[in-house]
Structures are given as C-alpha cells and as structure tokens.
C-alpha positions in Angstrom: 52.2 98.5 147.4 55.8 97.5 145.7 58.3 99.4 144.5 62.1 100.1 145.1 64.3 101.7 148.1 63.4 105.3 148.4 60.0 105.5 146.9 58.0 106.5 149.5 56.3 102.7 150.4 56.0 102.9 154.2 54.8 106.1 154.6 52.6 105.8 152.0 51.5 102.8 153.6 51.4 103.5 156.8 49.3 106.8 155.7 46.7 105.4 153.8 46.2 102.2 156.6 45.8 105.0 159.3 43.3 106.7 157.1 41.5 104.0 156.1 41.5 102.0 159.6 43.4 99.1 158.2 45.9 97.2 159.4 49.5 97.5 157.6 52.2 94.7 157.0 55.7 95.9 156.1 57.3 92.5 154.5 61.1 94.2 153.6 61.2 94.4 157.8 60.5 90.9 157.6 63.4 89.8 155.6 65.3 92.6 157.3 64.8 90.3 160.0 65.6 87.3 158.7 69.2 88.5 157.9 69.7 90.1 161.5 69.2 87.0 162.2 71.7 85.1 159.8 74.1 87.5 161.1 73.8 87.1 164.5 74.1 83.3 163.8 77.3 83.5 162.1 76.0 82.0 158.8 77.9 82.5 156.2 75.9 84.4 153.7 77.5 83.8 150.4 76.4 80.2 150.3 72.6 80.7 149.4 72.5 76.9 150.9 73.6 77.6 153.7 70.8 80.2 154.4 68.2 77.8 152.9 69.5 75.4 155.7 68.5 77.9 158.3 65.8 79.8 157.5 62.9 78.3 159.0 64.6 78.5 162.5 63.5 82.0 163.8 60.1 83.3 164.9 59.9 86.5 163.2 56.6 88.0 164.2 55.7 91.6 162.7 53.3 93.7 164.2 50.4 95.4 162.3 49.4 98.8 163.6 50.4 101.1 161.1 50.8 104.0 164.2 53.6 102.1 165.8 54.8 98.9 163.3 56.5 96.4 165.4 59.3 92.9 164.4 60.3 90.6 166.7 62.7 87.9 166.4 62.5 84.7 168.8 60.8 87.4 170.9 63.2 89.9 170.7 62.6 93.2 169.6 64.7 94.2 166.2 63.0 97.1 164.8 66.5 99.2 165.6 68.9 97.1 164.6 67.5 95.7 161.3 67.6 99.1 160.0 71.1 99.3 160.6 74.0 99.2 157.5 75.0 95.4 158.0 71.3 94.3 157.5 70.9 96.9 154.9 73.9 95.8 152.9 73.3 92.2 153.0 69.3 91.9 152.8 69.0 91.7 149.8 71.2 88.2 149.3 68.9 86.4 152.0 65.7 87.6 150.2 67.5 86.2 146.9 67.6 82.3 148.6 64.3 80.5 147.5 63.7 79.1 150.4 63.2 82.3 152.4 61.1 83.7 150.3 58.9 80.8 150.1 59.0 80.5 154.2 58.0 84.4 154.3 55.7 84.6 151.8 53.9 82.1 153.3 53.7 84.0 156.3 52.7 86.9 155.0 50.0 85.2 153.3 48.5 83.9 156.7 48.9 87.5 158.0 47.1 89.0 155.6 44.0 86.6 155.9 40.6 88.3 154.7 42.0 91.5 153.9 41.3 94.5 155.6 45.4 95.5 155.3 48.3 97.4 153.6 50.9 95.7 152.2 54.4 97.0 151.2 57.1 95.1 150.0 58.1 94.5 145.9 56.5 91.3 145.5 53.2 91.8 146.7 50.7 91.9 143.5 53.2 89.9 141.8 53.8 86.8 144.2 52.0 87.9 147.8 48.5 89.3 147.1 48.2 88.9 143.1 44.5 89.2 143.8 44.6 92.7 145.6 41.9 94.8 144.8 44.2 98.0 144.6 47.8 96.9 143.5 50.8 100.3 143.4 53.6 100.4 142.3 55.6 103.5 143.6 58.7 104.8 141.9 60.9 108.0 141.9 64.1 109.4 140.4 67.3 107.9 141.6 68.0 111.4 142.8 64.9 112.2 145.1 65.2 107.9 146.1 69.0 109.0 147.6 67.9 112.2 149.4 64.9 110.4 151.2 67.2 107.6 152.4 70.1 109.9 153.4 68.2 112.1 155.2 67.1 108.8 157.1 70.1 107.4 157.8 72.9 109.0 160.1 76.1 110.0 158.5 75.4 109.0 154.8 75.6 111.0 151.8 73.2 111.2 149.3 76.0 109.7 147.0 76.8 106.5 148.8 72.8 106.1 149.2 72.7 106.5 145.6 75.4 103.9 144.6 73.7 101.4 147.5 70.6 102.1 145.8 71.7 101.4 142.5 73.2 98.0 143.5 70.0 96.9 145.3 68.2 97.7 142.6 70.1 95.4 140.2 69.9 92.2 143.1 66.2 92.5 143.5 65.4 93.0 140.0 67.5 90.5 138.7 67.1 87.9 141.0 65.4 84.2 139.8 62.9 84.3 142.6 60.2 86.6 142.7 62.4 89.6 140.9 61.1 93.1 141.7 58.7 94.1 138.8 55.2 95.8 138.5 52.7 93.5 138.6 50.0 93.2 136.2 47.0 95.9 136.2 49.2 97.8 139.3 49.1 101.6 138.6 52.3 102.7 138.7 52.7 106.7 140.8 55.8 108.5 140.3 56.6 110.3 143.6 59.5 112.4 142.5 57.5 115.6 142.8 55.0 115.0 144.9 54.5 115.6 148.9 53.6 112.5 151.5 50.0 114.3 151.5 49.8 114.1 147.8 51.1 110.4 147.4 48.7 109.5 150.0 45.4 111.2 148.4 46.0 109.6 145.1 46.3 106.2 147.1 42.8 106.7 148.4 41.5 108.0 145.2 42.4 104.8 143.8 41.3 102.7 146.8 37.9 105.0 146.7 37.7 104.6 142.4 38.3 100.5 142.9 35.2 100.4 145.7 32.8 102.3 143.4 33.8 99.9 140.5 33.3 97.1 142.8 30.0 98.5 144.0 28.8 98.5 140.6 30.1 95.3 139.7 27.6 94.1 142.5 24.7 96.0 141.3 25.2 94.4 137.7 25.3 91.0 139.5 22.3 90.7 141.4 20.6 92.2 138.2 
C-alpha cells in the first residue's frame, strides 16, 4: 500500500490486516524512528553523510499487530514522540540518505518473510515487495489529504497541513533514492470521496479478485 501523507494508508491498512487476519507493517514509523533518533543524537541533519555515518546504530523494532502497531528504539518505546512536528518536519531528509533506506528496506524485507502481511509505506511495490500479489496506491485531493492530517494533529490548521504536505510531497517524489511513485501494475484508488468502510471493501475486493485469478492460474497449471 503506497501513497502520499493524508491518503488514508494506515487505516486502510490496518483495516484490511484486521479483516483478513494478517499481520501489518507500517515502514514511514520506521523512518519516523530513525530521525527521532538522529535528533536525539544531535546529528546534524543537513549533512546526508553524516546520517549515513549513523544510521545503522539504533535497533528500531516495529511491531506487527495491526490492533495495536508498536516502534521501539534501542528498546524504548517512540510511538508518541515520532509523530510529533520535529520528526514530521525533518523525516523526510533522513529517508532521502541512501544508506537508510538501504538499512531499512532491508529490514523490512526480513519482516515481511513469507507474506501473510500489509505493508504501507511509498516504496513498497516499487523497491520493498515489487512482487506483491496485490500492490495500491492510495491518493486524494490536496484538500481532503490537509483535513485528515489536521484533524490528527493538535493545534494545526488545515492550511499549514496543506503547505507541509505540499513540501513533503516534492522531497519524497523527487528524491534520487527510491522516489515516491506508483509502481508498476498497482491500482491506483482515489479516496477523496470515499469513507474508511468503502476504501477498505474495495481493498478486499482486490485482494479477493487477485486470489480467484491466482486460483485459476493454478487450475490451468496442473492441467
């Protein structure tokens, strides 16, 4: 599941893992944690090297359970504080370095095993999981992507969302290392006008469409 700020990924996730019974893996918490991290450190984040130089030095260790997603750092417990504005506003300069996103990716790889899992992030069928059997790639207006992260966030407006939005968008998607982009045979669901509920059943009408192609993919196989 990729896709920008705003468009509905973890709870589309998390709702379609909890009604499937699979497990869920959000990878932006993962970088999220990665520059909590940086900043806790004191590294200075406008020299990509001097991220790279770091980077493979915490234990960041995500949780799976899509009823109660967990990230801990060197043991430490971060969900709260990576959601917070100086992780937000910096996040997406650490997940620009190369050699985070190699570290992670790699990690996220090994979480992911067999399957059996949800992933959310905006590199996953491009770079993660290119092999997914269901790849998404959620999008909304820039308008209904600011009102879902204001109403989020304590104290912001859906203006200053909006312009933070706008400038993550143009870091991620513009970036030389794994640049947010839909991936190749994703379907791509714009969630402007629809409800949770209705982002979620069209998930598992895909995931349900994809095993019944697969089931007769089999059937042709064996004869």
């Amino acid at each position: 599941m990729d896709g920008p700020s705003g468009s509905g990924k973890s709870s589309v996730s998390r709702g379609v893992a909890r009604a499937l019974g699979l497990r869920y893996l959000d990878t932006g918490a993962m970088y999220r944690a990665m520059t909590w991290w940086m900043l806790r450190e004191g590294v200075d984040l406008g020299d990509p090297a001097a991220i790279a130089a770091r980077c493979a030095e915490p234990s960041i260790e995500p949780g799976t359970d899509p009823d109660g997603p967990t990230i801990h750092v060197d043991g430490v417990d971060v969900g709260g504080p990576i959601r917070e504005a100086d992780v937000t506003g910096a996040v997406s300069v650490v997940a620009a370095v190369p050699e985070v996103r190699v570290r992670l990716v790699a990690l996220q790889r090994e979480i992911i095993g067999a399957g059996g899992i949800v992933v959310e992030g905006r590199d996953i069928g491009t770079v993660v999981c290119p092999d997914a059997s269901v790849k998404v790639y959620l999008t909304a207006s820039p308008e209904a992507r600011a009102r879902r992260r204001s109403a989020e966030v304590a104290g912001s407006t859906v203006e200053a969302q909006q312009e933070a939005m706008a400038r993550r968008d143009t870091l991620d998607s513009t970036r030389k290392t794994d640049p947010l982009s839909m991936a190749a045979g994703a379907v791509e669901l714009d969630t402007t006008a629809l409800t949770l509920d209705e982002v979620i059943a069209e998930v598992l009408r895909l995931v349900a469409d994809q095993a019944s192609l697969s089931g007769r993919d089999q059937i042709h196989e064996r004869t």
